[in-house]
N, C-alpha and C positions, 0 to 999 in steps of 0.2 A: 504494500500500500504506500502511496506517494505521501510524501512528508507533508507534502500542500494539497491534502484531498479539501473536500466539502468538511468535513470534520475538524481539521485543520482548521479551517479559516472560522468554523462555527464554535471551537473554543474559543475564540478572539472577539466575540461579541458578546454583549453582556443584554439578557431580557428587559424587556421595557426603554428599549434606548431605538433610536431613530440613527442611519449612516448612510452619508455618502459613497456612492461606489469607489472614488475615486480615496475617500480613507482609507478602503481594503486593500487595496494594490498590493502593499505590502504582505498580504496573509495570502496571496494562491499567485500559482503559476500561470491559471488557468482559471482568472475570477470569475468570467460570465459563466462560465460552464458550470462549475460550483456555487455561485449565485442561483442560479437554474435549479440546482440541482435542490439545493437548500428551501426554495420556493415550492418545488415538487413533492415535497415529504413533508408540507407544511410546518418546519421550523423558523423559516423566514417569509415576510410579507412584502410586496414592492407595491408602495404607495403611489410613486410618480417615477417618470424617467429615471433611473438615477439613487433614488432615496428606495431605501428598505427599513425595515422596521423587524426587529427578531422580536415574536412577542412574550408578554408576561401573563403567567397565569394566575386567577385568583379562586376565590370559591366559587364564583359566579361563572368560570369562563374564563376565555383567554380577554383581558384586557387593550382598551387602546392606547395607541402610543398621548403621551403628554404633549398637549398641543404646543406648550415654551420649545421643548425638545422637537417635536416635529417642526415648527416653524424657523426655529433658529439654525436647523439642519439645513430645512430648503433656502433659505436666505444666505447663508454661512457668513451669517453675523447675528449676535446678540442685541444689537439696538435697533430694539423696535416695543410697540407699545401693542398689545392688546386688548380689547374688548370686546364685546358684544350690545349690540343693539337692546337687547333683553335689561341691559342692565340699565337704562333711560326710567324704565316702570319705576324701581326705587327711587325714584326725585319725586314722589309724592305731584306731580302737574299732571294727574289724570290720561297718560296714558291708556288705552285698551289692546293693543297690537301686543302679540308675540314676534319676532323674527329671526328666522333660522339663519342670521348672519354673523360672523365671528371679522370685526376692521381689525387689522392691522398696518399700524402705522408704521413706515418704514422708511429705508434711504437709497433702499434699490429695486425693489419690485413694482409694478403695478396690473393691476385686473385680479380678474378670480381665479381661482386655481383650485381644482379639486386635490384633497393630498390625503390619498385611503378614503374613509368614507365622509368626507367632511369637508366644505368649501369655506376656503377665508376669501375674503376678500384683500385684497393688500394693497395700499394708501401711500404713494411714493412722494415723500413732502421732502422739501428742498429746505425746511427751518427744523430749527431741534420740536421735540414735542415730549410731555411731562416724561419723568421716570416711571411716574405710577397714576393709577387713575384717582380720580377725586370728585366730588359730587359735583362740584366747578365746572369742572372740565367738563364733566358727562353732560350739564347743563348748556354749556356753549357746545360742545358735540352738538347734542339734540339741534337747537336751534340751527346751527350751521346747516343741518340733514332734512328739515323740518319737509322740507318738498320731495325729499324722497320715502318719504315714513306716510303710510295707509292713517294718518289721525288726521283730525279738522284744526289746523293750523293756528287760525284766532282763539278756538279755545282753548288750545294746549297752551298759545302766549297768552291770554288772559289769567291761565290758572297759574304760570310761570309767577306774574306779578303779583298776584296773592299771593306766593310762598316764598317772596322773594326777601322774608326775615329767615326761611330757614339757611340760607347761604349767607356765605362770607361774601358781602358785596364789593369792597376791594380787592379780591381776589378774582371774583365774576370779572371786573372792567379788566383790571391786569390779564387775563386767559382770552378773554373775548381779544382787546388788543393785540396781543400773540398769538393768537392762532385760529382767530374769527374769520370769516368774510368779513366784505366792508358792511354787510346789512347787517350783520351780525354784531359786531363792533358798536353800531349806531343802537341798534338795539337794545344792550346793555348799558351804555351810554346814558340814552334817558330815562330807559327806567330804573336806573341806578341814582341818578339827575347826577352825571360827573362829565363835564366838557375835556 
């Protein structure tokens, strides 16, 4: 048996982790082939071109890859910001929409991208964007999106300005500023009342 079989290169991976093909190189002689092979005996998974996924099992079943680790794998860079549309509903401004979409913000991708069973969207901005998400930001999010979200516009921004004690309002103008549209920006602006 070859020292670079499928087995070979399948010690070299660790369950629950997301890889590049191009990180393997080093484990087989003969990677596509043992890539292949490893997908064919269902030890390994290929999500996209390129990206595999060894999975991990729990009680429930085999597991899916971590979408940090999957996404950071297909990007092959770490800065980039996460969320999902779902999380708009917790800012209390009457939401009713579900949305099966996961934005990520980034510095090199853009469009949707199916990766395994799961579509991100990915958001290629040319300015920095937070380290982490914050009610702020989801709130400028929102509004920046508002034309593309299934809600009734006026009244998602009239319930905005009602609950506009529960946010930090200098922080709203400051995020709207940075990373608003211009309608967006004016928006917060007045009904913040900050010139």
């Amino acid at each position: 048996m070859s020292t670079y079989s499928y087995e070979q290169l399948d010690s070299h991976m660790r369950a629950g982790y997301v890889y590049r093909r191009e990180a393997l190189l080093s484990y087989s002689k003969a990677l596509d082939r043992d890539l292949d092979t490893l997908v064919e005996k269902g030890l390994l998974r290929k999500l996209a071109g390129g990206l595999y996924y060894k999975p991990a099992q729990s009680q429930l079943g085999v597991m899916p890859p971590k979408d940090d680790n999957l996404v950071s794998c297909f990007l092959r860079d770490h800065r980039f910001l996460m969320f999902s549309w779902n999380q708009y509903n917790s800012l209390g401004v009457g939401l009713t929409q579900l949305y099966n979409r996961v934005i990520v913000l980034n510095h090199k991708r853009h469009g949707v991208f199916k990766l395994g069973n799961k579509e991100f969207d990915f958001r290629r901005s040319s300015k920095r964007f937070p380290a982490k998400v914050t009610p702020e930001f989801l709130l400028v999010d929102l509004v920046n999106n508002l034309k593309e979200l299934a809600e009734d516009t006026p009244v998602v921004k009239e319930n905005v300005c009602k609950n506009l004690a529960r946010f930090d309002q200098d922080k709203l103008v400051r995020l709207a500023r940075e990373y608003g549209k211009i309608s967006t920006k004016k928006y917060f602006e007045e009904i913040c009342h900050r010139e």
